[in-house]
N, C-alpha and C positions, 0 to 999 in steps of 0.2 A: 446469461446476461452479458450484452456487449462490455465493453472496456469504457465507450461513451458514458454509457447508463450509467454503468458502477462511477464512471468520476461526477457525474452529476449529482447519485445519490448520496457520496461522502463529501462533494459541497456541501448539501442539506444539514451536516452535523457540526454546525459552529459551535454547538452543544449547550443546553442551558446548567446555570450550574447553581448548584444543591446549597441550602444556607449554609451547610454545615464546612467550617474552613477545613484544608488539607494540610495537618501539622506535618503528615508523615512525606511531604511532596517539600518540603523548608528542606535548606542542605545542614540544617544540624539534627536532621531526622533520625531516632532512635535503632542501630541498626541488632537487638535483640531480638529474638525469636516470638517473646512472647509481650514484647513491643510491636510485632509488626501485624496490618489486618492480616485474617484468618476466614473472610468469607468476600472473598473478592468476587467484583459480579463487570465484564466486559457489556457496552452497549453497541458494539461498532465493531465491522469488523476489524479496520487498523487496530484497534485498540487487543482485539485476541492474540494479533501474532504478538506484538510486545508481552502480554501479559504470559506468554506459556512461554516464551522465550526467557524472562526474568521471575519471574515466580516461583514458588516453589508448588507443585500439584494438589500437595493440598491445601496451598492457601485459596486455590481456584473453586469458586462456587457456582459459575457460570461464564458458559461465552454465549455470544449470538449462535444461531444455526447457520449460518454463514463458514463459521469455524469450520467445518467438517466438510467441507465441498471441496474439493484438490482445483478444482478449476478456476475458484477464486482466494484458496487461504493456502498459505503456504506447510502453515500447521496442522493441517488439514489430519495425518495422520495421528499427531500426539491429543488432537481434540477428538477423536472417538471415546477413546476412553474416560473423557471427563464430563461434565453437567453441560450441554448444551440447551440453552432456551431458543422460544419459539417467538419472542418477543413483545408477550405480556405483560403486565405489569401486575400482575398476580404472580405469577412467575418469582418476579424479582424481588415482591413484598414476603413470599415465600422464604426465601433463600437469606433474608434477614440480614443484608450484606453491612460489611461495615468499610466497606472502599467500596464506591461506581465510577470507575474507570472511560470517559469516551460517551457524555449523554446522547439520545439519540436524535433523529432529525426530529426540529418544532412539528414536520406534519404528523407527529406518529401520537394520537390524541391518547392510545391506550396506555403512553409514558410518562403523560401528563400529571399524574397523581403523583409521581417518585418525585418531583421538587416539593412537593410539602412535608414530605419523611425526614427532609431535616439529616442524612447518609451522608457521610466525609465522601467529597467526588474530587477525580481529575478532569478538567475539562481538557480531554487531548485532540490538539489541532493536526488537522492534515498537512502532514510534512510533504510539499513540494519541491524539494531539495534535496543534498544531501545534507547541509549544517541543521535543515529542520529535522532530520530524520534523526542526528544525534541529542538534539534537545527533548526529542519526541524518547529516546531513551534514555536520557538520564531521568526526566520525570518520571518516568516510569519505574525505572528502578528504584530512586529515592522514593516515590508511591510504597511501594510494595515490601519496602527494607532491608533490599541489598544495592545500596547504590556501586558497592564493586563489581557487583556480577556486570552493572552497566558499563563501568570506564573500561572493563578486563573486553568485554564486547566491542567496543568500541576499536580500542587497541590491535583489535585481530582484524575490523575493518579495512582501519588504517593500514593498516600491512599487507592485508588484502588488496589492496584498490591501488598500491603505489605500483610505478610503471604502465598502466592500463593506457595512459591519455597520449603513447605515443599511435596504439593502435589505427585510429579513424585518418589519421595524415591529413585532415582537410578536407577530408572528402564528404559529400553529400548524399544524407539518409533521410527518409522517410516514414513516418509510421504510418502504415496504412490499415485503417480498421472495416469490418463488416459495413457495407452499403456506401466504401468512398468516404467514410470519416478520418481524417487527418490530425495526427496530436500535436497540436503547436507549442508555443513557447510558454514558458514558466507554467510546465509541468512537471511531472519524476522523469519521465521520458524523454523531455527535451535535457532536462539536469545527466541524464545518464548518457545522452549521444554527448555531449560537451566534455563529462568524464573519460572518454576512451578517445577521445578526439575528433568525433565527428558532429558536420553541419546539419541543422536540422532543415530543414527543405521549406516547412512549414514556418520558419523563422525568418529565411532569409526571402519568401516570399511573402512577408509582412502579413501568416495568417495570423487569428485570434488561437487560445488554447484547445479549441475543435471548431474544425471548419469540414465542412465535407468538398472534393476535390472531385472530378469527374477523373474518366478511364483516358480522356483527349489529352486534359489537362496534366495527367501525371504521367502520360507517356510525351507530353513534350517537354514537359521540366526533366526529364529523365532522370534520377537521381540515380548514384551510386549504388543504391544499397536499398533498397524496400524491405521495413523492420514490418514482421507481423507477429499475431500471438500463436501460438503453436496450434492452438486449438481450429484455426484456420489455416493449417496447412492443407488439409483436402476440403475438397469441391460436397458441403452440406447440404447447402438450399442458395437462395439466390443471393443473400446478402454472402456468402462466401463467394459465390460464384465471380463475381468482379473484380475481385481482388486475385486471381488466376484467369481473368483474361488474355489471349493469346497477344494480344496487343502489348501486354507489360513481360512480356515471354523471355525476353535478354537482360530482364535489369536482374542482378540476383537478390536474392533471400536470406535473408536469417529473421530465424524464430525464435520468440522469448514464450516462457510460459505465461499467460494473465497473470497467475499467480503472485509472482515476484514482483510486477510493477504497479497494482490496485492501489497495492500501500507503500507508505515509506517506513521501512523498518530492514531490520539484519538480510532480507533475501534482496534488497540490491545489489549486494554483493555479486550473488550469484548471477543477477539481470548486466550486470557492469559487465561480467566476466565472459557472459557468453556474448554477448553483444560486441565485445574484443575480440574474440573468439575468432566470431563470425566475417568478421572486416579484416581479420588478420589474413585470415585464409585465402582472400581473393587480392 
């Protein structure tokens, strides 16, 4: 699944949310053990990396099947060994959750039943940012009841990410995705080229958040720097093949994994750092 697709499919999760209020998402949330749920059930996949990132394994009763794919979850390894669903709703009725974490997209009719279950839910929004990405983790932690594990996260962020924004100097980058799709502004992508210091191409050419660019057009804007996802570094089928045209042959490269930027959660970090890295280097 491209990087377009996946950002369109997690627009679809404004998430509907469950009668049931969220005492444990309030910042005077109970932080005891046997105060906090104990069958937490993920609908999304932003919502899994947070939840195995703050959770404790066996508060986890479920994540998406999404979780377990390296190509799209970052968690990909620590969610083999835990309850993956398939994204039923028999599934979820199953698993008797008492936290839903991240409702799923209005079109998915067989999740339709879980708003009458009357389930304490988070509705967590797609962090486009980085400040959304820290709100997307304190609720989370306060959710699940360790809101320190979240600040202590946070904390190592921030120390992580300080100095990064000398790296880009100004200079101008592009994301370039499978078939000529271009990630514009007020996305994670464009938040994390502004974090290390560099222009986004698709910003300063007044595109929308995806706009598709031809092979003409992005060898005459020449950017600095053409960002792609790793999984596009060699030549697959044709929608790869474009984006290694001999035409774009002198602009350089750096690669970020999909992984790290689907979502906004703790593997920004890592998206920030190689993305420095990478513009560091030339």
């Amino acid at each position: 699944m491209g990087l377009g697709k996946i950002h369109r499919y997690l627009r679809l999760v404004p998430c509907l949310l469950l009668a049931a209020p969220l005492a444990a998402a309030s910042p005077g949330a109970a932080k005891h053990a046997k105060d906090r749920p104990h069958r937490i059930v993920s609908l999304n996949l932003c919502a899994d990396q947070l939840l195995v990132a703050l959770a404790d394994r066996e508060q986890i009763a479920g994540l998406t099947r999404y979780a377990s794919d390296p190509n799209m979850s970052e968690v990909a390894k620590q969610a083999r060994s835990l309850p993956v669903f398939g994204g039923s709703a028999e599934e979820v009725l199953a698993a008797d959750p008492d936290l839903v974490i991240g409702m799923p997209a209005r079109r998915n009719s067989a999740i339709a039943v879980l708003k009458n279950q009357h389930y304490a839910s988070l509705d967590l929004k797609s962090a486009h940012d980085y400040a959304g990405i820290l709100a997307s983790i304190r609720d989370v932690a306060r959710a699940v009841g360790h809101p320190e594990r979240g600040e202590a996260m946070i904390a190592r962020m921030n120390a992580d990410l300080a100095g990064l924004r000398s790296a880009g100097r100004g200079r101008v980058a592009a994301y370039y995705q499978r078939r000529g799709y271009l990630t514009g502004t007020g996305t994670l992508v464009d938040d994390l080229m502004t974090r290390v210091g560099l222009v986004n191409l698709a910003g300063k050419l007044g595109k929308p958040s995806l706009s598709q660019m031809s092979l003409e057009e992005m060898a005459e804007a020449h950017p600095d720097f053409i960002v792609i996802d790793s999984a596009t570094q060699r030549i697959s089928d044709q929608g790869t093949e474009m984006i290694h045209h001999p035409i774009l042959r002198d602009i350089p490269r750096v690669a970020i994994p999909q992984a790290w930027t689907v979502c906004g959660g703790p593997a920004y970090v890592k998206a920030a750092k190689a993305l420095a890295a990478g513009v560091s280097a030339r």
